[in-house]
PDB file of N, CA, C and O in Angstrom:
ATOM      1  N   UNK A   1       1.032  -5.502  13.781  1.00  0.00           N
ATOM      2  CA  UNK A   1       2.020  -5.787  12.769  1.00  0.00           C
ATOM      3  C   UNK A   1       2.931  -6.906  13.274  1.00  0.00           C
ATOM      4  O   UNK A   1       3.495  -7.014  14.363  1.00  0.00           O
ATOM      5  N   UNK A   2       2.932  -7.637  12.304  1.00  0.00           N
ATOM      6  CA  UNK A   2       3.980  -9.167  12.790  1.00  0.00           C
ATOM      7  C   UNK A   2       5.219  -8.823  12.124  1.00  0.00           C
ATOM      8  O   UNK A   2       5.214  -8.169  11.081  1.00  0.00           O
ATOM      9  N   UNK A   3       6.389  -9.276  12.736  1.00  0.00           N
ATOM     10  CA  UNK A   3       7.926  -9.138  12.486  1.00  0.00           C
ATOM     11  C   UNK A   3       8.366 -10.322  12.399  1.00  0.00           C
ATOM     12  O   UNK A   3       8.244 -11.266  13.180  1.00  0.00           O
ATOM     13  N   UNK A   4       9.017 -10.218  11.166  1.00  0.00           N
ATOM     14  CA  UNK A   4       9.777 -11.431  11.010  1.00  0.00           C
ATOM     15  C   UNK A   4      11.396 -11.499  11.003  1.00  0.00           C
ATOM     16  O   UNK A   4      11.890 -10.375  11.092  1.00  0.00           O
ATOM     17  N   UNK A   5      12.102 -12.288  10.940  1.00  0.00           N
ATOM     18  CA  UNK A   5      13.598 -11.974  10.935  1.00  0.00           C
ATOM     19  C   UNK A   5      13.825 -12.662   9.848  1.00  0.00           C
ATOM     20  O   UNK A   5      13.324 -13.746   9.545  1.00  0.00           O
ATOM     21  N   UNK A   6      14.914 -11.756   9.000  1.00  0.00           N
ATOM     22  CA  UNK A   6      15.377 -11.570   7.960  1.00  0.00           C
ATOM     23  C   UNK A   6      16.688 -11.746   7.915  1.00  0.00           C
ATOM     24  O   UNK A   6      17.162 -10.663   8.258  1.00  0.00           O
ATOM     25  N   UNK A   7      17.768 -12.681   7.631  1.00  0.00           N
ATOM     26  CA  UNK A   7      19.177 -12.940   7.428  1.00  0.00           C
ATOM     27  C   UNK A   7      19.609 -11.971   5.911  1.00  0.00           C
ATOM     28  O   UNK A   7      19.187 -12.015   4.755  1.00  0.00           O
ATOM     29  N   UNK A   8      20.685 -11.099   6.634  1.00  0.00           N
ATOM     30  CA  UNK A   8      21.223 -10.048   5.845  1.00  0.00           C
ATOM     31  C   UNK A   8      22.638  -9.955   6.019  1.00  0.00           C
ATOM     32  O   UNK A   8      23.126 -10.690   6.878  1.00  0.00           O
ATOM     33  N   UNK A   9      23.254  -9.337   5.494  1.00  0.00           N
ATOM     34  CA  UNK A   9      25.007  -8.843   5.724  1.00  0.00           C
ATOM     35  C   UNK A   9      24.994  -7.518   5.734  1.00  0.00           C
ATOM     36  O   UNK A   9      24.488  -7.000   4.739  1.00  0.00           O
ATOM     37  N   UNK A  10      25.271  -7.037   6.302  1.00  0.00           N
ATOM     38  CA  UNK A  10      26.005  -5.776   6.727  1.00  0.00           C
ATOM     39  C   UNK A  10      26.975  -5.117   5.612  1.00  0.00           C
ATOM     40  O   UNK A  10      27.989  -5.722   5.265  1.00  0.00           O
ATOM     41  N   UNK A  11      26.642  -3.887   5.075  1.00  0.00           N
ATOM     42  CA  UNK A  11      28.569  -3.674   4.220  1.00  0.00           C
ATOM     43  C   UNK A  11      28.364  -2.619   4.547  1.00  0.00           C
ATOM     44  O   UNK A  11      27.383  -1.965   4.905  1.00  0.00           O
ATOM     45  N   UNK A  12      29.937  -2.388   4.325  1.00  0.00           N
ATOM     46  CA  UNK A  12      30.213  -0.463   4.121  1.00  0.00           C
ATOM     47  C   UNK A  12      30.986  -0.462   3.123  1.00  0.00           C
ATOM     48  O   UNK A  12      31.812  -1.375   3.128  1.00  0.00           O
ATOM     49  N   UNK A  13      31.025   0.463   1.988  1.00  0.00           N
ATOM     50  CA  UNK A  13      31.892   0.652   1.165  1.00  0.00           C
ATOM     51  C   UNK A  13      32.413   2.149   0.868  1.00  0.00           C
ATOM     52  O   UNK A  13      31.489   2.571   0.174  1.00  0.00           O
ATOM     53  N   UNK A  14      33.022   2.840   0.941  1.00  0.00           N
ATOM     54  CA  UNK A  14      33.256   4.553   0.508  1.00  0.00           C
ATOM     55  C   UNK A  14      32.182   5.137   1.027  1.00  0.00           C
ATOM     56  O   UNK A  14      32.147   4.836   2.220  1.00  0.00           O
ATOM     57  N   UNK A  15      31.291   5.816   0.740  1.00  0.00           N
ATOM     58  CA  UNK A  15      30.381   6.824   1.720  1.00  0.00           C
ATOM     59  C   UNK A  15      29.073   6.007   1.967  1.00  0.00           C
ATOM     60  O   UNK A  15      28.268   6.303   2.851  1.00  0.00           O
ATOM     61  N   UNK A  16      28.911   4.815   0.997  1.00  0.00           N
ATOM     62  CA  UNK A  16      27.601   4.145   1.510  1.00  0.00           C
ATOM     63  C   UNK A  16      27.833   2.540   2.236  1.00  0.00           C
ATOM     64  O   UNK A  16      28.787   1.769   2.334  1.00  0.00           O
ATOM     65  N   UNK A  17      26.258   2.533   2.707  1.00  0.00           N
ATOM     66  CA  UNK A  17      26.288   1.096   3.111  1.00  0.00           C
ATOM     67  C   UNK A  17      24.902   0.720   3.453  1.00  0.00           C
ATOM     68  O   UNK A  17      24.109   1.557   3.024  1.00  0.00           O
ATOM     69  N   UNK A  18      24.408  -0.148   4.011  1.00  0.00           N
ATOM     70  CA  UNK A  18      23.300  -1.399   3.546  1.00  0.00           C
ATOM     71  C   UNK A  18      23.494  -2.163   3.873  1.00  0.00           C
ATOM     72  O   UNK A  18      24.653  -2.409   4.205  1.00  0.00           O
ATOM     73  N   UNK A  19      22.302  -3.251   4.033  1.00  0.00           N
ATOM     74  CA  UNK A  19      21.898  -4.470   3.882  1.00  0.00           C
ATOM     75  C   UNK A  19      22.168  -5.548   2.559  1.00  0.00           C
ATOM     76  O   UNK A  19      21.648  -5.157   1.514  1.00  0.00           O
ATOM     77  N   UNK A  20      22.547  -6.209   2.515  1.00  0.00           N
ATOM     78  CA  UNK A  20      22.380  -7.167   1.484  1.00  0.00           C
ATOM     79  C   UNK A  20      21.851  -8.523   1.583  1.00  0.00           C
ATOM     80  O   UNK A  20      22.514  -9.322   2.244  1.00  0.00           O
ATOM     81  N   UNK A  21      21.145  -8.780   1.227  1.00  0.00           N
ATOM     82  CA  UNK A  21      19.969  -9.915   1.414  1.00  0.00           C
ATOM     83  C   UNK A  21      19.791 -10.680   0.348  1.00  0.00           C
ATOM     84  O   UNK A  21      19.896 -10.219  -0.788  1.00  0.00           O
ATOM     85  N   UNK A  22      19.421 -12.293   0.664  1.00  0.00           N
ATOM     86  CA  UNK A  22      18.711 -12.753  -0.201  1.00  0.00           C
ATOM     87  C   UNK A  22      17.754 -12.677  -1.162  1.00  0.00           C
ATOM     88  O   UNK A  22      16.863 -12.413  -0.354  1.00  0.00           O
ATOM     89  N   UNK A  23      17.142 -12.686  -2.279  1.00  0.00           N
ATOM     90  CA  UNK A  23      16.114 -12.599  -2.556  1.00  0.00           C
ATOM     91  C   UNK A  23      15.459 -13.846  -2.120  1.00  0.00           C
ATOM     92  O   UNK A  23      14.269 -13.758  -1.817  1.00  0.00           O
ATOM     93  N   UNK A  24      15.847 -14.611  -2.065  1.00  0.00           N
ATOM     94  CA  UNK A  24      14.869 -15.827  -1.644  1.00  0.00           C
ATOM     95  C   UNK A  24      14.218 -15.839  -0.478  1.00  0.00           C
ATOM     96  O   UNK A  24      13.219 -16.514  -0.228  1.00  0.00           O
ATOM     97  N   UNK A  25      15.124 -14.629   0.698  1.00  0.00           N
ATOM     98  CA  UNK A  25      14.883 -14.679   2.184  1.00  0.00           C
ATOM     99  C   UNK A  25      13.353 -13.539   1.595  1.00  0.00           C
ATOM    100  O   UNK A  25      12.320 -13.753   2.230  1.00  0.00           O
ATOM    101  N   UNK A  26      13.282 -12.629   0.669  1.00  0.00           N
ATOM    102  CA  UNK A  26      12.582 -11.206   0.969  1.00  0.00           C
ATOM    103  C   UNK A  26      11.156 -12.094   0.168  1.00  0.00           C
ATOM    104  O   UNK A  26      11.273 -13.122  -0.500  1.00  0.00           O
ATOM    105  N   UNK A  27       9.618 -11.228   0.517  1.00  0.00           N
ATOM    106  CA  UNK A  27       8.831 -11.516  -0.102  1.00  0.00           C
ATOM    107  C   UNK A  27       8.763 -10.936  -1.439  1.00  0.00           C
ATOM    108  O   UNK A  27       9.319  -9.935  -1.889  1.00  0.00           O
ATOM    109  N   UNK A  28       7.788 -11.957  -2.101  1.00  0.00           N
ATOM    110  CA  UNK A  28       7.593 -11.778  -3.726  1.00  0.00           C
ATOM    111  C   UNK A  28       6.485 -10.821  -4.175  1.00  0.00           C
ATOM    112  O   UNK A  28       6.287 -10.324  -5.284  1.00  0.00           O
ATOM    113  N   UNK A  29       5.887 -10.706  -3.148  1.00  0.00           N
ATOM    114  CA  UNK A  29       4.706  -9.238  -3.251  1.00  0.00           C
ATOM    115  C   UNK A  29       5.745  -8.241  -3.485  1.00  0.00           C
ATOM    116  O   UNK A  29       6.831  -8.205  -2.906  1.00  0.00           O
ATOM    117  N   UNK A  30       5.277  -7.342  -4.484  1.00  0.00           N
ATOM    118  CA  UNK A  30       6.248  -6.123  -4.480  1.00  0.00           C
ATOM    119  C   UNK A  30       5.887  -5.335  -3.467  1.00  0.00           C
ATOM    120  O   UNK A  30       6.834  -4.916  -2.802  1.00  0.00           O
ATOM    121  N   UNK A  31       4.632  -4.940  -3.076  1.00  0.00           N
ATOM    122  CA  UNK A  31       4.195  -4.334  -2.378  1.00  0.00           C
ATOM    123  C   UNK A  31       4.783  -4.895  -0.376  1.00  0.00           C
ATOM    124  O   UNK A  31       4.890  -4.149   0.597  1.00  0.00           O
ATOM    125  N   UNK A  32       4.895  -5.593  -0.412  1.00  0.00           N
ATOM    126  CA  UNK A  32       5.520  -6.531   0.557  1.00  0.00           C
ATOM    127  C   UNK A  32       6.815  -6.059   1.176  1.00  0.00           C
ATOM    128  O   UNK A  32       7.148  -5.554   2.249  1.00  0.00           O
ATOM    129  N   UNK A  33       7.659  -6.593  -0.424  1.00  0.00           N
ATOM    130  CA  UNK A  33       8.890  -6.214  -0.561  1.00  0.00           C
ATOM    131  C   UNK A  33       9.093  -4.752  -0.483  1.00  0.00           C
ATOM    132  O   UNK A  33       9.949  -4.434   0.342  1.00  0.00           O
ATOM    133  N   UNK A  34       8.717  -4.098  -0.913  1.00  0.00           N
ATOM    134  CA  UNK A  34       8.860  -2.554  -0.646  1.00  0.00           C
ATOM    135  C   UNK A  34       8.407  -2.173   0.568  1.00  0.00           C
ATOM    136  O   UNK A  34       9.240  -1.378   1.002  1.00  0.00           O
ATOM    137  N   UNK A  35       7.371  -2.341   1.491  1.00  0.00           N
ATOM    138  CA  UNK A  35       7.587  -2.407   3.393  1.00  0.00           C
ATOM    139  C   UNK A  35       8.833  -2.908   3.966  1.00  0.00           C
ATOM    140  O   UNK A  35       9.290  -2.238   4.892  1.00  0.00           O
ATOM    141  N   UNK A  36       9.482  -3.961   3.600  1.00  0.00           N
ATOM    142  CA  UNK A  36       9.851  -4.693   4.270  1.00  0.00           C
ATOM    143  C   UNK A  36      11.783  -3.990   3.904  1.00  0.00           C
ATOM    144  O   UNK A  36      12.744  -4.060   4.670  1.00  0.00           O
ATOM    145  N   UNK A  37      11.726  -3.346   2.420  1.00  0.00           N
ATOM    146  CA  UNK A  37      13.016  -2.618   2.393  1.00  0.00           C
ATOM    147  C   UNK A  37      12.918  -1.400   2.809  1.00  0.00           C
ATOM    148  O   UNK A  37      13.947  -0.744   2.973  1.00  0.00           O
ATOM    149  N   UNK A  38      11.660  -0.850   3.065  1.00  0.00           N
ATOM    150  CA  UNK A  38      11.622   0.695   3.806  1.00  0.00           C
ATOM    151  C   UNK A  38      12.096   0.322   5.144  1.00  0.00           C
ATOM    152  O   UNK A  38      13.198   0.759   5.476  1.00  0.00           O
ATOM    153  N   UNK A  39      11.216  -0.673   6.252  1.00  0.00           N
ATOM    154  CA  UNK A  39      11.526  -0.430   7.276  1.00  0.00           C
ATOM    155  C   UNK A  39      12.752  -0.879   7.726  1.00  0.00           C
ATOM    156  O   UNK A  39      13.136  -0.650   8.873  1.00  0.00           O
ATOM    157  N   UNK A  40      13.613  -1.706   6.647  1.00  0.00           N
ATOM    158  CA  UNK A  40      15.043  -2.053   6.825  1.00  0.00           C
ATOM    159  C   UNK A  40      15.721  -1.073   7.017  1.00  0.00           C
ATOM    160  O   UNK A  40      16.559  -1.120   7.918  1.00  0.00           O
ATOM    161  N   UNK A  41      15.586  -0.032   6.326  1.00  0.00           N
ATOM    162  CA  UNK A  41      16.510   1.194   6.399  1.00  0.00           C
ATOM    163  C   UNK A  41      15.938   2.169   7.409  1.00  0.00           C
ATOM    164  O   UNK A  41      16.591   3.185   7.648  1.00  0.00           O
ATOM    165  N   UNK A  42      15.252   2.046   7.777  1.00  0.00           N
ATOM    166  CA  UNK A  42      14.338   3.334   8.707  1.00  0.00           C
ATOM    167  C   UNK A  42      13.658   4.428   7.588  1.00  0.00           C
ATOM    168  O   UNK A  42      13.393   5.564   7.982  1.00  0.00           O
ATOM    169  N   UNK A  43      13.444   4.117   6.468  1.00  0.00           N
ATOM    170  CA  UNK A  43      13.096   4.966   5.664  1.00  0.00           C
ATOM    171  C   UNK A  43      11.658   5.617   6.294  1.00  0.00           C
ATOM    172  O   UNK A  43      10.810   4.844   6.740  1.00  0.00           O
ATOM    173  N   UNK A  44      11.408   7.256   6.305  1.00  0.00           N
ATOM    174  CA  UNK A  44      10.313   7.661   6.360  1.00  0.00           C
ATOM    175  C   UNK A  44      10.620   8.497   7.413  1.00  0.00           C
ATOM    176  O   UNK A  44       9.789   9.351   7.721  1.00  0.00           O
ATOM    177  N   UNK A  45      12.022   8.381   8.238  1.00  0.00           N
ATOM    178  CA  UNK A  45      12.198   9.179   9.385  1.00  0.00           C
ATOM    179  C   UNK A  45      13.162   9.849   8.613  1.00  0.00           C
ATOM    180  O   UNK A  45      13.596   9.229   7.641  1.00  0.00           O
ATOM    181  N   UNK A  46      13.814  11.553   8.940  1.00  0.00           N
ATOM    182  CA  UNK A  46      13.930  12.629   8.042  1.00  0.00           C
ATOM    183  C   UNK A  46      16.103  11.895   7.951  1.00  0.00           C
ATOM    184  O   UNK A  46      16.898  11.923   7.012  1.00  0.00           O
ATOM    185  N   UNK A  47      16.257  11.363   9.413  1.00  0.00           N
ATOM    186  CA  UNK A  47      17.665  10.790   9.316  1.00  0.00           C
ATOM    187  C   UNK A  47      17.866   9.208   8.644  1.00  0.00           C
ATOM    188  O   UNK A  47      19.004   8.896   8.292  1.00  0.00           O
ATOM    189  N   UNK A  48      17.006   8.455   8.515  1.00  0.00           N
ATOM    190  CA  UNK A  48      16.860   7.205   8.235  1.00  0.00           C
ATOM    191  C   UNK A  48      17.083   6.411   9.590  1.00  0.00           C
ATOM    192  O   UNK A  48      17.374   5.227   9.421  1.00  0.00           O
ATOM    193  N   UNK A  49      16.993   6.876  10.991  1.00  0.00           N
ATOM    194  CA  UNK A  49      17.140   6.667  12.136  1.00  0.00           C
ATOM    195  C   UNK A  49      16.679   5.396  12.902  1.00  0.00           C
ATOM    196  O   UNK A  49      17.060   4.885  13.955  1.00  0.00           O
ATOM    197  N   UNK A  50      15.786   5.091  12.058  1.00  0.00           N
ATOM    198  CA  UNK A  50      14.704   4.157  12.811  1.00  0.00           C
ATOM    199  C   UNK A  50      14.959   3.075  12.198  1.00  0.00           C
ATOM    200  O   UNK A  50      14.039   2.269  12.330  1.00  0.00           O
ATOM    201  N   UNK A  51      16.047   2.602  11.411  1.00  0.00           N
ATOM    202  CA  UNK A  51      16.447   1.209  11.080  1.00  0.00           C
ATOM    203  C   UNK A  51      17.901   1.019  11.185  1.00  0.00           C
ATOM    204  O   UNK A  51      18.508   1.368  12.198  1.00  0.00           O
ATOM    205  N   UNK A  52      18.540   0.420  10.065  1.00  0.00           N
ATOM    206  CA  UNK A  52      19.842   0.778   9.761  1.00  0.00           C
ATOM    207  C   UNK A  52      20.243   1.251   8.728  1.00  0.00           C
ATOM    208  O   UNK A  52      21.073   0.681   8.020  1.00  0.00           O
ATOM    209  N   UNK A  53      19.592   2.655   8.400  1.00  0.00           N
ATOM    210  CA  UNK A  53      19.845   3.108   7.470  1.00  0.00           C
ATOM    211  C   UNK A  53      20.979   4.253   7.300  1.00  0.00           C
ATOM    212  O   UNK A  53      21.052   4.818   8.392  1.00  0.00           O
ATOM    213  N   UNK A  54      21.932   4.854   6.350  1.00  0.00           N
ATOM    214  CA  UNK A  54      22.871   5.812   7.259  1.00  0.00           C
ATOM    215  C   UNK A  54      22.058   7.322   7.692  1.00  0.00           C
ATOM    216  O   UNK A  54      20.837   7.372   7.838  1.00  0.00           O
ATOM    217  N   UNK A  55      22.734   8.206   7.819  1.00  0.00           N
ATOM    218  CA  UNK A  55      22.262   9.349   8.058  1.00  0.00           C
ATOM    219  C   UNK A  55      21.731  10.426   7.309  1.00  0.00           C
ATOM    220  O   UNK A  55      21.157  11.464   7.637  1.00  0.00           O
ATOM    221  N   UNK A  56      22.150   9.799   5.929  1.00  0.00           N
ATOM    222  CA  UNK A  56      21.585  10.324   4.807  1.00  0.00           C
ATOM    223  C   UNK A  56      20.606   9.349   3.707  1.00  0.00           C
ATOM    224  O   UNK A  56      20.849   8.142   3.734  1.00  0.00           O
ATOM    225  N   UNK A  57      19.694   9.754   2.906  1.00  0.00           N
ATOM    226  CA  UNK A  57      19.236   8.705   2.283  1.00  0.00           C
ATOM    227  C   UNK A  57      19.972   8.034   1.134  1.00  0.00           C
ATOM    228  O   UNK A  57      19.750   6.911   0.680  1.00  0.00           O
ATOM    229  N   UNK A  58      21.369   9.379   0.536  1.00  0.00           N
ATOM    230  CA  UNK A  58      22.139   8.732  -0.421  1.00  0.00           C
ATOM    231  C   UNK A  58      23.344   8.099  -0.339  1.00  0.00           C
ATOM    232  O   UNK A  58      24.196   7.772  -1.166  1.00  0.00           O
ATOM    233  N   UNK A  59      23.187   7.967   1.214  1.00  0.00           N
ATOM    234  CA  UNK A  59      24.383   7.182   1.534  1.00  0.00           C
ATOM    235  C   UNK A  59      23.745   5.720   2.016  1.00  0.00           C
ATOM    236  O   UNK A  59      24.515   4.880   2.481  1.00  0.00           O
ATOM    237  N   UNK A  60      22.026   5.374   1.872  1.00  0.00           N
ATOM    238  CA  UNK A  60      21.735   4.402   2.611  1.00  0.00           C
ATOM    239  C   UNK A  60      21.248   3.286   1.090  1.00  0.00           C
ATOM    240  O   UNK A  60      20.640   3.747   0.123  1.00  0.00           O
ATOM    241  N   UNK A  61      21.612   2.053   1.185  1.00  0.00           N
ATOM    242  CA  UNK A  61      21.441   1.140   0.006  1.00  0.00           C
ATOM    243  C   UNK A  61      21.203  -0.164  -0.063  1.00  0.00           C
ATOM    244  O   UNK A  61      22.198  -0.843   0.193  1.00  0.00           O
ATOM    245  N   UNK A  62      20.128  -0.822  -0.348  1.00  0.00           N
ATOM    246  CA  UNK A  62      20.076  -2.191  -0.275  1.00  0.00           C
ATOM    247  C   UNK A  62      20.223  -2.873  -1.400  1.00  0.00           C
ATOM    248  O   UNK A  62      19.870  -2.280  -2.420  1.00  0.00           O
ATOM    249  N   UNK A  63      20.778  -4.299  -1.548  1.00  0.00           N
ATOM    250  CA  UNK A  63      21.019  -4.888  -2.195  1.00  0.00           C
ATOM    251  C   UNK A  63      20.322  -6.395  -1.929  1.00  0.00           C
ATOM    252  O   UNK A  63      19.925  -6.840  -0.852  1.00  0.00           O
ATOM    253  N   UNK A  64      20.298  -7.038  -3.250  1.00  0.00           N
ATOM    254  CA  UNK A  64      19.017  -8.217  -3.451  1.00  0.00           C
ATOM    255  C   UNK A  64      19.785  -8.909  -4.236  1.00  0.00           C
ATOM    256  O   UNK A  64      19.960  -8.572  -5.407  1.00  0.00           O
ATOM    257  N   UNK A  65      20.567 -10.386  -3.489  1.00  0.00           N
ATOM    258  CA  UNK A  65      21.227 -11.089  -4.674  1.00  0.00           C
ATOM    259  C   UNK A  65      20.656 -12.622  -4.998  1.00  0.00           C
ATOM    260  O   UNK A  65      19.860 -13.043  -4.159  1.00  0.00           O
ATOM    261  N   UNK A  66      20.860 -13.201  -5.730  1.00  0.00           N
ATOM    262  CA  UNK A  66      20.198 -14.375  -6.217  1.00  0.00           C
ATOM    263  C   UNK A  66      21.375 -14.972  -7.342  1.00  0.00           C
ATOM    264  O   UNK A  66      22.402 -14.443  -7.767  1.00  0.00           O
ATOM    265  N   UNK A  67      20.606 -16.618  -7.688  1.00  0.00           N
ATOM    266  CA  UNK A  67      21.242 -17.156  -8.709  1.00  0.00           C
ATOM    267  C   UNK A  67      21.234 -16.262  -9.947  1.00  0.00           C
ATOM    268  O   UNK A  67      20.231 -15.553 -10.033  1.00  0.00           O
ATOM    269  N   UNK A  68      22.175 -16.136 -10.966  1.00  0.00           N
ATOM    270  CA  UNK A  68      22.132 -16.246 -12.057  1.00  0.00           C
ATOM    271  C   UNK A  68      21.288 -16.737 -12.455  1.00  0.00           C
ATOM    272  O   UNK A  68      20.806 -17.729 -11.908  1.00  0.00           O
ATOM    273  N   UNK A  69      20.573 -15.952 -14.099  1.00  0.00           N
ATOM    274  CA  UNK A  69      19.176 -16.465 -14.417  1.00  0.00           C
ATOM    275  C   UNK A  69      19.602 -16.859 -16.190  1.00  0.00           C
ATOM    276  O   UNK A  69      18.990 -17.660 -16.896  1.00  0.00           O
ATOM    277  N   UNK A  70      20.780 -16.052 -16.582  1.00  0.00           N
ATOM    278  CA  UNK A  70      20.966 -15.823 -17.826  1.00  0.00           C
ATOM    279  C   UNK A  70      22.306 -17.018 -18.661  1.00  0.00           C
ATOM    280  O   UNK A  70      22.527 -17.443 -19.795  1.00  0.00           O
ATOM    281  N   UNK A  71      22.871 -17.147 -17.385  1.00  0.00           N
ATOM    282  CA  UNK A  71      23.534 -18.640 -18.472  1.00  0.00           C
ATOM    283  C   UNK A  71      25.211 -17.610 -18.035  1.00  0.00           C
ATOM    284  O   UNK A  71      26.171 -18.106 -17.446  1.00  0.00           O
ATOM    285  N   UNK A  72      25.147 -16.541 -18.396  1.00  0.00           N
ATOM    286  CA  UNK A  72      26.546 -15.891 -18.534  1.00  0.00           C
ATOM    287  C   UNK A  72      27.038 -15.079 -17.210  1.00  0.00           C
ATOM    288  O   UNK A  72      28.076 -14.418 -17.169  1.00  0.00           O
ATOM    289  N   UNK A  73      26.031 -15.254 -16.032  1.00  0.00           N
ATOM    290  CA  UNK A  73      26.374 -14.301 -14.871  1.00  0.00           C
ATOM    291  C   UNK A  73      25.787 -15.512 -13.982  1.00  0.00           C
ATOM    292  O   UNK A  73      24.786 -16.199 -14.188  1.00  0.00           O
ATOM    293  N   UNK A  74      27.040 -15.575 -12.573  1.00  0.00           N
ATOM    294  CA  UNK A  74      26.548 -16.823 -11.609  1.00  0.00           C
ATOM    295  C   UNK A  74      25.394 -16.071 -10.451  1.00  0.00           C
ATOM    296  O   UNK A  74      24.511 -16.642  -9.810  1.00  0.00           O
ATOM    297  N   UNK A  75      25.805 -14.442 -10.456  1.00  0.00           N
ATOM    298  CA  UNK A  75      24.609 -13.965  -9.630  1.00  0.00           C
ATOM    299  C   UNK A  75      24.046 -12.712 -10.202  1.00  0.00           C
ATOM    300  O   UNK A  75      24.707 -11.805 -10.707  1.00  0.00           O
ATOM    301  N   UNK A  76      23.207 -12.742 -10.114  1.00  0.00           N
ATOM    302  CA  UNK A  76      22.000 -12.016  -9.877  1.00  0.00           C
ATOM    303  C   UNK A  76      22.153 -10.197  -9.013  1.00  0.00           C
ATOM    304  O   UNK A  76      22.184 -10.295  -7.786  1.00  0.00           O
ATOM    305  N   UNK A  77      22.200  -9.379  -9.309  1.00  0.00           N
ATOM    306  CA  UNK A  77      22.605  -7.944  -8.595  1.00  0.00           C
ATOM    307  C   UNK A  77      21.583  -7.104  -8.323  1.00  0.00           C
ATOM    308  O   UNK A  77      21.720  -6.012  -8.875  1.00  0.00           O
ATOM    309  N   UNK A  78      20.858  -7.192  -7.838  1.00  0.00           N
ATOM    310  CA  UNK A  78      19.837  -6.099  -7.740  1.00  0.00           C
ATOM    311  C   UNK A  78      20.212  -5.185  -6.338  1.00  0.00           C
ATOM    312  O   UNK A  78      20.439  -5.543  -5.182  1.00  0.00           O
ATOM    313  N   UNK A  79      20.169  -3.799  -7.005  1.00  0.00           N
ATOM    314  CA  UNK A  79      20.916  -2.721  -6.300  1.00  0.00           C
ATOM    315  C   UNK A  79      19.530  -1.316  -6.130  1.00  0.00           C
ATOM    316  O   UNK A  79      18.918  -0.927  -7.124  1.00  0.00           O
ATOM    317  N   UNK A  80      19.282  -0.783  -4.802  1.00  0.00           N
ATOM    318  CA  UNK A  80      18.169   0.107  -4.814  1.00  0.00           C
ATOM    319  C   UNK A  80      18.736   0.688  -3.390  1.00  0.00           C
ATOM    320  O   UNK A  80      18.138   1.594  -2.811  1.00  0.00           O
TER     321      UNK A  80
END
């Protein structure tokens, strides 16, 4: 398995927190993209331990931002 590095930000907000990333940085395979946001978080281990995910899974959250696509919003929010 090859690793790549991924430019992200860090947040915490009230009980959760995450990654927030480019979409431009993440791949366009969904299938891709969905490896690549599991093993961000450590998803698959019972604490989310094995990435930076928190200690719970509903406290752990990534975010995917981009340009505005629609004319009336400058970005783009994708929240999972």
């Amino acid at each position: 398995m090859t690793q790549t590095s991924i430019p992200y930000l860090f947040m915490r907000g009230g009980t959760s927190r995450g990654p927030y990333f480019r979409r431009a940085d993440l791949p366009d395979d969904q299938s891709a993209l969905a490896d690549v946001l599991i093993a961000a978080v450590g998803s698959g281990h019972p604490l989310n331990i094995d990435g930076i995910g928190g200690g719970a899974s509903v406290t752990t959250k990534v975010v995917m931002l981009s340009e505005g696509t629609d004319g009336w919003a400058d970005v783009n929010y994708f929240f999972a």
